[in-house]
C-alpha positions as CSV (number, residue, x, y, z in Angstrom):
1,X,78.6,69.5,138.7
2,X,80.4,66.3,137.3
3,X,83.4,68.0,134.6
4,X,82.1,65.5,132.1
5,X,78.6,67.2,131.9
6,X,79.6,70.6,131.5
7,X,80.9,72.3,128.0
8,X,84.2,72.7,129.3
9,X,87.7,71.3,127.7
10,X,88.7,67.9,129.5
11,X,92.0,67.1,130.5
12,X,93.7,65.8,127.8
13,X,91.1,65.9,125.0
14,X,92.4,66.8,121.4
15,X,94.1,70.0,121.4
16,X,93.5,71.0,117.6
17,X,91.6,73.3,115.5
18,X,88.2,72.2,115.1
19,X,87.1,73.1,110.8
20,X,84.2,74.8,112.3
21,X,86.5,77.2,113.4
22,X,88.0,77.4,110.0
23,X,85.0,78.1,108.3
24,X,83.7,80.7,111.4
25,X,87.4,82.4,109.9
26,X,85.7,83.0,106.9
27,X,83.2,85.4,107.9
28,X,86.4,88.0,108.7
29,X,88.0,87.9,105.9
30,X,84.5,89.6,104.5
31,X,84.5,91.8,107.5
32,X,87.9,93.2,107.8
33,X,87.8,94.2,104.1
34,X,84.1,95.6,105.0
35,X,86.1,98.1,107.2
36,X,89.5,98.7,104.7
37,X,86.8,99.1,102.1
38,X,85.5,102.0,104.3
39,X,88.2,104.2,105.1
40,X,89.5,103.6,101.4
41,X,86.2,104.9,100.1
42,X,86.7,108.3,102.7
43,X,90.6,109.1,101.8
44,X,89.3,108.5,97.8
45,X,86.9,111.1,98.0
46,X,88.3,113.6,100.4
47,X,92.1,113.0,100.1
48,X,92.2,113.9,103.8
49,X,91.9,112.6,107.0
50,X,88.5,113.8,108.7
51,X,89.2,112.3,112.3
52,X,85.8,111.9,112.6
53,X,86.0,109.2,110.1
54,X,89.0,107.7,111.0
55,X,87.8,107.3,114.5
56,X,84.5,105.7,113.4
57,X,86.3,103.0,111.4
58,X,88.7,102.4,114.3
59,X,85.7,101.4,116.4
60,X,83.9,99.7,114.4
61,X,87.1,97.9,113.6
62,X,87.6,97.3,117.4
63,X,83.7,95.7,117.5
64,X,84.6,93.0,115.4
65,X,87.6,91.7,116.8
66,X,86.3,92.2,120.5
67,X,84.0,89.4,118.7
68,X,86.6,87.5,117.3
69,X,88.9,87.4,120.3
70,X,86.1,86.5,122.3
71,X,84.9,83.8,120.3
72,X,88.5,82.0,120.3
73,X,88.7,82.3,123.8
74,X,85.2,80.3,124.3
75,X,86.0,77.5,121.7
76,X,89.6,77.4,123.7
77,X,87.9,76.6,127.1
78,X,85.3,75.1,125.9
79,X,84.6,71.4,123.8
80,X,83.6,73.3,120.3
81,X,82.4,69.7,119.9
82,X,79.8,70.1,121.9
83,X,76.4,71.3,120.8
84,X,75.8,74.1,122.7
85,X,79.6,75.4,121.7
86,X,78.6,74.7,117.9
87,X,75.4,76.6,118.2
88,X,77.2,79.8,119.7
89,X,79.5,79.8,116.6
90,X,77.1,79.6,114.2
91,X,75.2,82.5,116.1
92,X,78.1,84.3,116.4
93,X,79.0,83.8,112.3
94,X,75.5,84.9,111.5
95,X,75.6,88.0,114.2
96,X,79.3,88.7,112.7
97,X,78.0,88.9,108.8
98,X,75.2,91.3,109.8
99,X,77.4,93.5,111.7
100,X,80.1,93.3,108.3
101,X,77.2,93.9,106.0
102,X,76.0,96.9,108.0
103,X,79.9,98.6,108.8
104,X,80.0,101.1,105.9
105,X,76.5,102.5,107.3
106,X,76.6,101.7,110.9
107,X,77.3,105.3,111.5
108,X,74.0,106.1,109.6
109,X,70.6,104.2,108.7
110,X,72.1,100.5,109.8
111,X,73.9,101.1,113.3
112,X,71.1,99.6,114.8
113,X,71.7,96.5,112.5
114,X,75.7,96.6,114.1
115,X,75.2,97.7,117.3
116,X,72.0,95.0,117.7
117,X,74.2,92.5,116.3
118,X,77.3,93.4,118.2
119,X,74.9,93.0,121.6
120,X,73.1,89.9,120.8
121,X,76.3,88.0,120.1
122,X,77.8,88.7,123.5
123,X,74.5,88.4,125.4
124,X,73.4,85.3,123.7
125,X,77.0,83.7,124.1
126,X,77.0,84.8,128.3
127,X,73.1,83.4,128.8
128,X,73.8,79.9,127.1
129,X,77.0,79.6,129.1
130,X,75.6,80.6,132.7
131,X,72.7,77.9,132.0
132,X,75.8,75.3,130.6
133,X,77.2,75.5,133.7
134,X,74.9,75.6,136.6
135,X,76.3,73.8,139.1
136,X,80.0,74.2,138.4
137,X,82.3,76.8,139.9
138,X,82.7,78.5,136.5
139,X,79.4,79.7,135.8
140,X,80.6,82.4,138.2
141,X,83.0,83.8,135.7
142,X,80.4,83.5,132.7
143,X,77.8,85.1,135.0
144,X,80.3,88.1,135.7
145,X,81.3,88.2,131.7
146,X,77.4,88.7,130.9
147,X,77.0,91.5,133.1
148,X,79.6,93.7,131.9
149,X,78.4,93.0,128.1
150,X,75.2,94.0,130.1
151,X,76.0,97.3,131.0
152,X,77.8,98.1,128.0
153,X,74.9,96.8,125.6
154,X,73.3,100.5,127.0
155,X,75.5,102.8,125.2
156,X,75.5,100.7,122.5
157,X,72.1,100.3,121.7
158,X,71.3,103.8,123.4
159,X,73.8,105.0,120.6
160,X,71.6,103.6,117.8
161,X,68.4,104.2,118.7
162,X,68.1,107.5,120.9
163,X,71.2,109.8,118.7
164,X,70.8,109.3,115.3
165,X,73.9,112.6,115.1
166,X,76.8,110.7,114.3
167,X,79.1,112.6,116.8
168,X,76.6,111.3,119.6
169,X,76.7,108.3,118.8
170,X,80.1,108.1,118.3
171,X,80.6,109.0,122.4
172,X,78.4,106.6,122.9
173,X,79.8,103.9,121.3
174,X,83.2,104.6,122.5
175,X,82.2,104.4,126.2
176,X,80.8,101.4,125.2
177,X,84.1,99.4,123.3
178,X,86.0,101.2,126.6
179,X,83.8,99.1,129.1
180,X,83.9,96.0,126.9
181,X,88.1,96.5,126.4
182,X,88.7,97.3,129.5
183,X,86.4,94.3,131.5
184,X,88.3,91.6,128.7
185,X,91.5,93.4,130.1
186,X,91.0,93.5,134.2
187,X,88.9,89.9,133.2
188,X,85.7,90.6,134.5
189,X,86.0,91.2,137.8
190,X,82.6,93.5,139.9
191,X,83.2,95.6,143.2
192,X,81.8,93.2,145.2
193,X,83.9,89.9,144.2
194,X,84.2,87.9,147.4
195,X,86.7,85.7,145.9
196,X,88.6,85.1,143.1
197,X,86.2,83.6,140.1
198,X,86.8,80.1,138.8
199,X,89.7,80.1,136.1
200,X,89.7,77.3,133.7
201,X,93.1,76.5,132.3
202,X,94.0,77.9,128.6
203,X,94.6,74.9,126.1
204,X,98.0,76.1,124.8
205,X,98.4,74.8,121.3
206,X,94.8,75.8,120.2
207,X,94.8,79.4,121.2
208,X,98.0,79.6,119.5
209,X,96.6,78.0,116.6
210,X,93.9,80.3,116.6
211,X,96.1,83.0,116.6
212,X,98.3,82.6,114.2
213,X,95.3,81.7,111.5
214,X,94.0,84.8,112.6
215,X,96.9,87.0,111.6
216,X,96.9,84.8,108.5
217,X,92.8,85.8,107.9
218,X,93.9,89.1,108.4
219,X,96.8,88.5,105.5
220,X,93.9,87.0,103.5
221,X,91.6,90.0,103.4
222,X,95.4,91.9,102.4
223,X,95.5,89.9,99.3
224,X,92.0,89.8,98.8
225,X,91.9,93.6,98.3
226,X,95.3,94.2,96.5
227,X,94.0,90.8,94.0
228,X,90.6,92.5,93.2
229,X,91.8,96.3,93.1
230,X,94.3,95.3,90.6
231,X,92.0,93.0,88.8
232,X,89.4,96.2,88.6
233,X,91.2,98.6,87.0
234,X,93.9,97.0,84.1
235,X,97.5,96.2,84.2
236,X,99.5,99.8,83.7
237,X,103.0,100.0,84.3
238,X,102.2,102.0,87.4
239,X,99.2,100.0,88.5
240,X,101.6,96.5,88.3
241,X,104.6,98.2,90.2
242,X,102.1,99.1,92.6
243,X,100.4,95.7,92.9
244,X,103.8,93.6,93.1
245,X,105.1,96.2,95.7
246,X,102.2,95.2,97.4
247,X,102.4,91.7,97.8
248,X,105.9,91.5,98.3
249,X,105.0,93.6,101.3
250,X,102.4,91.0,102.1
251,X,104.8,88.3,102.2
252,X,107.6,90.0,104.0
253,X,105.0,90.5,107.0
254,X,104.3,86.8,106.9
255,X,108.1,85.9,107.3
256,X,108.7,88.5,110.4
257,X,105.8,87.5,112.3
258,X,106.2,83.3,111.4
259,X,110.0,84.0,111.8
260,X,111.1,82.3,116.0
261,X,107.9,84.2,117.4
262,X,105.1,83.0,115.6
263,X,106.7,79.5,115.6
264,X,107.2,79.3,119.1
265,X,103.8,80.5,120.7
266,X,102.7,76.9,121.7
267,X,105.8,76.7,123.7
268,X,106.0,80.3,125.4
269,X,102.0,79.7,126.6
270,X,103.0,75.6,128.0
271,X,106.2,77.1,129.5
272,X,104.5,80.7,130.8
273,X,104.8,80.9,134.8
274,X,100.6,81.9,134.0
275,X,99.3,80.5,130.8
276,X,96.5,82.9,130.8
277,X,98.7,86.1,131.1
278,X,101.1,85.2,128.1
279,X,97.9,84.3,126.3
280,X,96.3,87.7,127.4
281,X,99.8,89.5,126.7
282,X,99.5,88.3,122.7
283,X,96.1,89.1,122.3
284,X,97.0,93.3,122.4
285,X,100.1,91.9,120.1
286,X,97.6,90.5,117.8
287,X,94.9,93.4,117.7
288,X,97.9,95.7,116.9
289,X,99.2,93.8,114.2
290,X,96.1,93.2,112.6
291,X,94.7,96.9,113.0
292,X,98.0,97.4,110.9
293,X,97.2,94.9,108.2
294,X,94.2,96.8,107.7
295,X,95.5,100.5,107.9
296,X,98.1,98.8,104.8
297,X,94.8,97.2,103.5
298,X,93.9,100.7,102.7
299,X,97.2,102.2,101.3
300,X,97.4,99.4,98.8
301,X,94.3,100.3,97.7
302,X,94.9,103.7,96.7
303,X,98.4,103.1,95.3
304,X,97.4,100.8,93.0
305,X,94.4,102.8,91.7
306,X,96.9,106.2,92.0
307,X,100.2,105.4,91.6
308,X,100.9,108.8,90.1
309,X,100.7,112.4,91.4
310,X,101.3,113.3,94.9
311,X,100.9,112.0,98.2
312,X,98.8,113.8,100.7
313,X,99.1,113.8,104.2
314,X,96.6,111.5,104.9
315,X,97.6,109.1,102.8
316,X,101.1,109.3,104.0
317,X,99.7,108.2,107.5
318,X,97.7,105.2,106.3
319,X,100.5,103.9,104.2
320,X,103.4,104.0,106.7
321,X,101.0,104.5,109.7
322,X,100.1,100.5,109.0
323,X,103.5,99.1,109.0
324,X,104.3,101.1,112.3
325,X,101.4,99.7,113.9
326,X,102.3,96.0,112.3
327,X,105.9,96.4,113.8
328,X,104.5,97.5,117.4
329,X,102.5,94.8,117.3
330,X,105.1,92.2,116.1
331,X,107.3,93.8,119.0
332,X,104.5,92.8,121.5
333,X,104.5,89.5,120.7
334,X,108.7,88.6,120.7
335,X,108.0,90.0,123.9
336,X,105.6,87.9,125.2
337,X,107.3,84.8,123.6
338,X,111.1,85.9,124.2
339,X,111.1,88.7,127.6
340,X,113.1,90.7,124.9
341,X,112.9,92.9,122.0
342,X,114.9,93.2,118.8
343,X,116.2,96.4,118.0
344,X,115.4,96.0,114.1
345,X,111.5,96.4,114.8
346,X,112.1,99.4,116.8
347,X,114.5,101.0,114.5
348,X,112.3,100.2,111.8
349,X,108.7,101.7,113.5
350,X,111.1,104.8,114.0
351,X,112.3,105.2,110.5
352,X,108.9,104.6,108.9
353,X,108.0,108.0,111.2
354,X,111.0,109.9,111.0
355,X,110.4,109.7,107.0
356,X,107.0,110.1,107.1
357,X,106.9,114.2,106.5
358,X,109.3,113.9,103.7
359,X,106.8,111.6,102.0
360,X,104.2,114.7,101.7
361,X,104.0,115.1,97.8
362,X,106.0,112.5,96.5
363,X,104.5,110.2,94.2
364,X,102.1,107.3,96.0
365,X,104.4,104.1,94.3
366,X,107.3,106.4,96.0
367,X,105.5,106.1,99.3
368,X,104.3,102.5,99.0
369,X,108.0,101.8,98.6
370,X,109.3,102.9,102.2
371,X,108.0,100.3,104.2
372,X,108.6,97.6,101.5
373,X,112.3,98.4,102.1
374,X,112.2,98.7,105.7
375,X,110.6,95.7,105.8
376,X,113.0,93.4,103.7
377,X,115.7,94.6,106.3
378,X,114.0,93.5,108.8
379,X,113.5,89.8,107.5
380,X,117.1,90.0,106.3
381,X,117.7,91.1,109.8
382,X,116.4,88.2,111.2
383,X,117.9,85.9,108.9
384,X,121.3,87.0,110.1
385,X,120.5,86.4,113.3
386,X,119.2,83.4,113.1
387,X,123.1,81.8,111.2
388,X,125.0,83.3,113.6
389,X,123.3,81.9,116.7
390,X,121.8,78.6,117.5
391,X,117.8,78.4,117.4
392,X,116.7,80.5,120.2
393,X,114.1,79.1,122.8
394,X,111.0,80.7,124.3
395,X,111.7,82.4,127.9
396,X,108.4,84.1,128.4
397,X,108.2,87.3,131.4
398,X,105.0,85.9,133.2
């Protein structure tokens, strides 16, 4: 089939952000505060961690940004132009609300609602794009994506309908995000592969793009729920110093990940030996760094409404347990841009943990107040670095 009558990306066709993208953003912002929302509302009642819970919102967590990543891949190889490729968004918008609207329940009365949604999205996406591309040597790879969302759409929906027991269900569903993580990871391959599928080249600049506004959604939802907690509950000494910790945490997370890394993607994936690996190496980077944004999502939440008292050990965990995972994340990605890590995000992953029993029982502001100051050494750091040694340039390991 003639390139020009498929949905793929033509050779050099516009590389930017398309505003339906944008606005497809928008629909996370809801959803990853859907899921902060939800573990805040567990550690507020129960001031513990039940792993049970914790592992539920983990997965659910993982569900919607397998959807995310997914659906940036597809409008990266594909013309999101094209009608087809605009359909799928919208689809994938609407299947992405319902599975946001139904996360605080979806281990209850509405997991069919997630798990239904979560399966129709990657089902409907793989049909449309098998019948896109009949003909061309890439419907191979679209017909080999659609069959592992095939066999993991069993446990899924077997999870929902057939064990209503929220431990069952919870076994299902994590065999389930296994086969899905593990088929994006090994990229779809089946026992019987004969030769190696049809690989349509990565468009550099706007899967970087997309990136970085995701880690910027993810920021968003940050300041959406520090904004409305604060707004909820008055403006005490305590609550305030809570809430400005907060956002100057916020913005010190901007200016590590932005800072070289973040501005050099575009370059590392043009420069990358294989495009698709250094693309493949940020999106772990990525999932890490957001997962963290989240986890802090949740201790700003309950600082602010209890800055006072003492600190259990649960809360200890989500408040510096975020920032770790933000910082193994950001080390991910200077590796995938640079072949090199610095030694200020290590140090500072192992400071927030070395710290982390001595936080037991000290006042929450206390707590909130570690990574703040970690942190700020790390952007001032980085700033050092940066006067004393010319502008450094991307030398990506694949």
């Amino acid at each position: 089939m003639s390139q020009s009558r498929t949905p793929l990306r033509k050779p050099g066709q516009p590389q930017q952000v398309t505003f339906l993208e944008l606005f497809f953003d928008l629909v996370f912002v809801f959803a990853l505060t859907r899921v902060s929302q939800r573990l805040a509302e567990d550690l507020t009642a129960q001031r513990q961690i039940v792993l049970t819970e914790a592992g539920q919102t983990l997965l659910l967590l993982l569900a919607l940004l397998m959807v995310w990543f997914t659906t940036a891949w597809v409008t990266d190889l594909f013309d999101p132009n094209r009608p087809e490729i605009e359909l799928l968004v919208f689809a994938t918008m609407l299947g992405s609300l319902v599975m946001a609207v139904a996360t605080p329940e979806a281990f209850g009365t509405r997991a069919l609602a997630f798990a239904g949604a979560y399966v129709a999205i990657h089902l409907s996406r793989g049909l449309v794009l098998v019948i896109a591309l009949r003909g061309h040597e890439a419907q191979r790879r679209a017909a080999l994506t659609l069959l592992w969302y095939g066999v993991s759409a069993i446990p899924w929906l077997g999870g929902a309908l057939l064990f209503p027991e929220s431990t069952a269900r919870g076994l299902l569903w994590t065999l389930a995000i296994i086969i899905d993580y593990t088929g994006a990871a090994v990229r779809f391959p089946t026992l019987r592969r004969a030769q190696r599928p049809h690989e349509a080249p990565i468009v550099a600049e706007h899967l970087a793009e997309r990136y970085r506004q995701f880690f910027i959604v993810a920021l968003g939802e940050l300041i959406l729920v520090i904004g409305a907690t604060y707004s909820g509950i008055g403006f005490g000494l305590g609550q305030t110093a809570a809430f400005l910790v907060a956002f100057a945490t916020t913005a010190l997370m901007w200016r590590i990940y932005i800072h070289r890394a973040g501005e050099l993607l575009p370059l590392a994936i043009a420069r990358a030996r294989v495009p698709s690996r250094l693309a493949g190496l940020s999106t772990p980077a990525h999932l890490l760094m957001v997962s963290g944004i989240v986890a802090i999502a949740v201790g700003d939440e309950l600082v602010i409404e209890h800055p006072t008292g003492h600190t259990d050990s649960a809360w200890v965990a989500v408040i510096l347990g975020g920032p770790i995972l933000f910082l193994a994340g950001r080390a991910v990605f200077e590796y995938a841009v640079f072949g090199r890590v610095s030694a200020s995000r290590v140090i500072g992953a192992i400071v927030l943990a070395a710290v982390s029993p001595a936080m037991v029982r000290t006042p929450p502001l206390v707590v909130l107040c570690v990574p703040a100051f970690v942190l700020t050494a790390i952007a001032v750091s980085d700033t050092l670095r940066a006067r004393r040694r010319p502008p450094e340039v991307p030398a990506p390991p694949v």
